[in-house]
C-alpha angles and dihedrals in degrees: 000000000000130000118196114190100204112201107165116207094247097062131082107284105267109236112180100355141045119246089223138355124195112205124201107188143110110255132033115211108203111202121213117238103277119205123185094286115144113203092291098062097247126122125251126199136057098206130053094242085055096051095042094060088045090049090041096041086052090043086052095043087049093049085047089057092046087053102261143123129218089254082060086074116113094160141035124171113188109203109198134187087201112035096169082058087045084058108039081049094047094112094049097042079042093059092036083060091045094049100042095030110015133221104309101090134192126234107276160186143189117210126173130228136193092237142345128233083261097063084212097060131111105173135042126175134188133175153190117224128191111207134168 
């Protein structure tokens, strides 16, 4: 499997995402859409921060049990309910990448929406993997 992060040089400097990834590789792994819930089904968090490490810890334990590692990931979209907080938070959700899924980032977006399926949560985030 290869991963190739492509970030030409006209384009915005890419901080915390690619602007495109091509992906050679024999299976996709397509990743539901993962909120705050812990193994009861009940959100956790009270801060988007919060919520955004418990959404990002079960995307990455789905993508384990497929098979995958966090460097597998060629595509990342962020839904948020609050994307002004998305933004004043950005440092801290970007530590909180670096720490759970290192330096080598998907392609991604954030898009906001007006509200998620948990009506308490603020952060949903789903993903495409390429692995061997």
């Amino acid at each position: 499997m290869s991963l190739n992060r492509v970030n030409p040089a006209e384009l915005s400097p890419a901080t915390g995402f690619s602007h495109a990834v091509t992906a050679t590789g024999s299976r996709l792994v397509f990743l539901a859409g993962q909120t705050a819930l812990d193994s009861e089904g009940e959100v956790t968090g009270t801060t988007l921060p919060e919520q955004f490490e418990r959404a990002l810890t079960n995307l990455l334990t789905a993508l384990r049990h497929a098979g995958g590692t966090p460097a597998d990931l060629a595509r990342v979209t962020v839904y948020a309910t609050d994307v002004a907080d998305y933004r004043a938070n950005a440092r801290e959700l970007g530590a909180i990448w670096k720490r759970l899924a290192g330096r080598d980032y998907p392609a991604m977006a954030v898009i906001g929406t007006v509200r998620l399926w948990d009506e308490q949560a603020m952060v949903e985030v789903d993903g495409v993997a390429v692995l061997d």
